[in-house]
N, C-alpha and C positions, 0 to 999 in steps of 0.2 A: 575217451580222453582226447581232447585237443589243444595245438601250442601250436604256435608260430615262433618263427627261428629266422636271423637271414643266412642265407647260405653259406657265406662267405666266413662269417663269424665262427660257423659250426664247424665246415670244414675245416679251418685252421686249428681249431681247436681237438678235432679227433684225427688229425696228422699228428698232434705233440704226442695223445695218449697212445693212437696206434701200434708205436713200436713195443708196446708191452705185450703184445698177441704174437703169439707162437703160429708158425703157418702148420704146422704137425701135432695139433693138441690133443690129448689122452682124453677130453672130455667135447663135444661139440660145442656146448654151451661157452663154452670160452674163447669161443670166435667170433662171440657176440659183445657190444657194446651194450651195459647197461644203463635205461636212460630215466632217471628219476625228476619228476615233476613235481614240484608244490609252491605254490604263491609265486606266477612270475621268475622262478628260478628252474634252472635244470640243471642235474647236476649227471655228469657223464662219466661210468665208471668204464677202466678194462682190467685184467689181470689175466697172472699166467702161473695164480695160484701160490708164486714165491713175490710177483713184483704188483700191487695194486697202482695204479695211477687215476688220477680224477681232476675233473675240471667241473668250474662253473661258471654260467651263461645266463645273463639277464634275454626272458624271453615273453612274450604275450599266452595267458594261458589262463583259463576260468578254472580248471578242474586239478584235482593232484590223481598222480598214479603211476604204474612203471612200466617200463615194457624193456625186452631185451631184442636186439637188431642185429642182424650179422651186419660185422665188419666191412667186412671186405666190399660188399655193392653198396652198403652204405657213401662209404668212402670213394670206391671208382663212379659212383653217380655223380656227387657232387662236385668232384674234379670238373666234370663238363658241364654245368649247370654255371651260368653268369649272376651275379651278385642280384639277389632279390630275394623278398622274403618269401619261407616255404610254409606250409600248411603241414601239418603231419596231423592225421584220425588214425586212433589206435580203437577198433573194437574190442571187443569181449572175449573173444579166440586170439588175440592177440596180433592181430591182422593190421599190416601199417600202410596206410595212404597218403603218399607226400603228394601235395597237390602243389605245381609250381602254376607263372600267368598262364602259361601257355600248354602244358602236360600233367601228368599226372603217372605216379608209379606206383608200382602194388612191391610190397615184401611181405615175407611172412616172419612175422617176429615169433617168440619163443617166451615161455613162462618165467617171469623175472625171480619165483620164487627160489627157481634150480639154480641161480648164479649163484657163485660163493662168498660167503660173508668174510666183510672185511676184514683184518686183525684191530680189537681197539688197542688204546694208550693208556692198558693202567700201569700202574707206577712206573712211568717215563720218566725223565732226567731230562731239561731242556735248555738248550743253550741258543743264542742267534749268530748270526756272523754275515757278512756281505756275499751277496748272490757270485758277486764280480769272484770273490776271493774264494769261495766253493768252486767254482769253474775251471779257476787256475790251477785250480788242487790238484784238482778228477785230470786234468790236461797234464801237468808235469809229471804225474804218476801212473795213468793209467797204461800205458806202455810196456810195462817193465812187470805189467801181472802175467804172472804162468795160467797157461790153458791146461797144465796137465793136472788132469779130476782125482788120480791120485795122490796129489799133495793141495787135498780142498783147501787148505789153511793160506796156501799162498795165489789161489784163483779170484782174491779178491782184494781191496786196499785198506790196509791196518790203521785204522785212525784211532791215535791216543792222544787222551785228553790229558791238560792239567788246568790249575786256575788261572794261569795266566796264558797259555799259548794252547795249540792245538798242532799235531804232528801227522804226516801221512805218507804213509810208507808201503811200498809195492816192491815185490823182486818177484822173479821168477828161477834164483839157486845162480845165475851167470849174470845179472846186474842187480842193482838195487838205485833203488830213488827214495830219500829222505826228503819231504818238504817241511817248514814251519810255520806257522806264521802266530805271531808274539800280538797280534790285535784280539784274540781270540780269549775270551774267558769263560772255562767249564765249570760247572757248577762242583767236578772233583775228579780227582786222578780214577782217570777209568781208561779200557779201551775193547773196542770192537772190528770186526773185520766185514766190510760192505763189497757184496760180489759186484763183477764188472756188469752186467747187463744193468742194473738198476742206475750203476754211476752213469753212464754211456748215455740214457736215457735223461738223466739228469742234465747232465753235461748239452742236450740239445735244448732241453726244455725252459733253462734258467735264462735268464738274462747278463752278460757282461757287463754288469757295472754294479752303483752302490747298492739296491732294493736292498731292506734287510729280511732276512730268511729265517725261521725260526726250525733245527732240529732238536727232534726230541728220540730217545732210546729206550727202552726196555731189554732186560736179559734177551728177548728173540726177534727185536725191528727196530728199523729204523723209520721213523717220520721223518718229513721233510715236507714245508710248508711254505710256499711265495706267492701270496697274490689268491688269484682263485684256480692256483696247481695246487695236490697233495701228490704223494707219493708216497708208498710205503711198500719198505721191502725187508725179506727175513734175513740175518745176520747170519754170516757162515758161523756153523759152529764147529773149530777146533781152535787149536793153540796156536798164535802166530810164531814161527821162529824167532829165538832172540836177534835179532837182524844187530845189535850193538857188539856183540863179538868179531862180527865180520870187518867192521868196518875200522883199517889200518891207522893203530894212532901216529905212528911214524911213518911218513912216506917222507923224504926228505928233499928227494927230485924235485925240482917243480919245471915247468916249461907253459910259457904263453902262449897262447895263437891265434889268430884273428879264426874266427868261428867256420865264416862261410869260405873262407878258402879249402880248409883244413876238411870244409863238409865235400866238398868240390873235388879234393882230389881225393877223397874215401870215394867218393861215386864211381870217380873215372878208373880208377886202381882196382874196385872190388869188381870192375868187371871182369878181369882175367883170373880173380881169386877161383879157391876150389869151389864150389856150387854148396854142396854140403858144412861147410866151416866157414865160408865167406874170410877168409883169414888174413889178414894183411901185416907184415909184419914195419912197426918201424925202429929206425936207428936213429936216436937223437947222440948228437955229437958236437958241440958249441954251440953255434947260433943254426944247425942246419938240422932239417927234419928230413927222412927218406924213406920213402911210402914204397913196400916191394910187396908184391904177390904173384905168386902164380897157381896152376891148376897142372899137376903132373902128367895126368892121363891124355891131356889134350896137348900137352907145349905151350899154354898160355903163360905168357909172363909183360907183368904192367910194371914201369918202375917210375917213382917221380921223387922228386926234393923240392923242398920247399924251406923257407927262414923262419925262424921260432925266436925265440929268447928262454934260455934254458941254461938252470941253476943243478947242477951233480954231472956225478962222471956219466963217462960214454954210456950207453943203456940200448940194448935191441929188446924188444918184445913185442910179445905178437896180440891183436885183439879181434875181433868180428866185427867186421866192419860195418855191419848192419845193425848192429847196437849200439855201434859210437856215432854213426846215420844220426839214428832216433833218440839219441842222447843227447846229442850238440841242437837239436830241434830244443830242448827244453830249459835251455841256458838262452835267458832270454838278453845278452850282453855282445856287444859286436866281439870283444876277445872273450876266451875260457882261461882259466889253469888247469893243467892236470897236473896232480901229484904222484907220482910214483918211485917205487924204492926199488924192486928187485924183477926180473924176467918171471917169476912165479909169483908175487905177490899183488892182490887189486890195485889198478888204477883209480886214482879220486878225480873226479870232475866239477869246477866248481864254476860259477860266472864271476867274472872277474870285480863287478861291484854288484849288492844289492838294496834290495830298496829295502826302507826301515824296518819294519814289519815279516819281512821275511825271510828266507833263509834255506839256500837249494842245496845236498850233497848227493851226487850221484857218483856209483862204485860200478867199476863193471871187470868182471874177472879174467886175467889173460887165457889165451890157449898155448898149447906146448909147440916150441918153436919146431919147426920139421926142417934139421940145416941139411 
């Protein structure tokens, strides 16, 4: 079997898929790219047995056929190789020869029969929606997913559908992030829970803007389909937490703040906080905001004030300031509101306008004041 590829083309293209290869994989064969050939196309798979990704490449080629290639020299060859087109002979043992103007490299490829077969799409459920607006989804939420394997149901982002909008929701038990967006129409009220490696992957792979995207599900995967990317990855299975109990229908407080100030002195403040709590306590009081923390073991102590606009009485409470960091990231508004009612009960963070179509609530849970 022989194809010609330009390099340039190829290697950008097994940069996107790359990240689906585990550098510590249970099987070798999965450190391999699989590279399927027929009529002038190539189509390049990897997986890591829970996340497939695939791309396809218009290439010069008489024959069809497959071969499997390790990744990794794959990839670190053509980092260094300048834009021009490559030769690749694959013989019979499965032996690959890229032949560039001026060199020539030997791999030994691997029987494409041992790679694992994809999952198909029977009875999928399919809906489209904007690449742009997939992106923003995986970004405002994916943050707030728990790493802990224990509670698998929240390691990943709870996307529920209806026929007229689409929701997605991430916590980790100490924040929550609710997005919506109302452009979106599902074929029917359904929902599923998409782990973070496949979004993350996602999240590089799409494009920021309008391209339409077409997902499709089944009881155990997700597709996802733009251009000549697929991806497909298997769906956590357990039960999302009702995450709509959590979230305070009465917080009566309200307080404005311009975003990056407010981000600015969580920065400078959380540095003397304790290490483990990141704890910052504040006291809103009229128009005045006061940022204190300290760390007892050491004698650190940070204090600072700042002006807000702030509707209920006096209020101290305390939060982690490294959640409200990566919170105030995702309010994408020069001011925020936060709503809040009691020293034990969630904070609501909202952007203070939003655009038509969508619709951001983030909660994040105090810690117990230490006076």
């Amino acid at each position: 079997m022989k194809f010609i590829v330009s390099s340039s083309a190829l290697l950008k293209q097994l940069q996107q898929i790359g990240g689906v290869i585990n550098t510590n994989t249970v099987l070798p064969i999965l450190e391999d790219f699989l590279f399927e050939v027929e009529k002038n196309k190539l189509t390049v798979i990897a997986t890591d047995l829970e996340t497939v990704m695939k791309v396809h490449l218009d290439i010069e080629a008489k024959d069809s056929g497959k071969v499997c290639i390790p990744a990794k020299i794959l990839i670190d060859s053509l980092k260094n190789i300048a834009e021009q087109p490559l030769t690749f002979n694959i013989d019979k043992n499965f032996g690959v020869e890229i032949t560039s103007d001026n060199g020539k490299y030997k791999v030994m490829g691997e029987n494409p029969d041992n790679f694992p077969k994809e999952p198909s799409a029977d009875d999928a459920n399919s809906f489209t929606m904007t690449s742009g607006a997939l992106v923003t989804a995986i970004n405002k939420a994916i943050f707030a997913v728990s790493n802990d394997d224990l509670r698998p149901a929240m390691t990943g982002v709870f996307f529920e559908l209806d026929k007229k909008s689409i929701t997605f929701v991430a916590t980790d038990a100490h924040r929550l992030v609710r997005y919506t967006r109302t452009d979106v129409s599902c074929p029917k009220k359904d929902s599923f829970i998409v782990p973070k490696k496949p979004l993350n992957l996602l999240k590089s792979a799409l494009p920021d803007n309008d391209d339409e995207i077409t997902l499709s599900y089944n009881s155990n995967h997700l597709f996802v389909k733009h251009g000549g990317t697929e991806l497909v990855c298997r769906l956590i299975d357990a039960r999302f937490p009702d995450y709509k109990v959590v979230i305070p229908t009465d917080n009566p407080y309200k307080m404005t703040i311009d975003k990056s100030d407010f981000q600015n002195a969580l920065r400078r403040i959380s540095v003397f906080s304790n290490k483990s709590t990141n704890q910052v306590a504040l006291s809103i009081s009229g128009s005045e905001l006061q940022l204190a923390a300290q760390d007892v073991d050491f004698s650190f102590e940070g204090n600072e004030r700042m002006a807000c606009q702030y509707d209920g009485e006096d209020l101290q409470i305390a939060f982690n300031a490294k959640f409200l960091i990566e919170m105030l990231n995702g309010a994408g508004t020069e001011e925020i509101n936060m709503e809040l009612s009691t020293p034990t009960k969630a904070g609501i963070i909202k952007p203070t306008s939003k655009d038509e179509n969508e619709e951001l609530l983030m909660l994040v849970m105090p810690l117990m004041l230490n006076n």
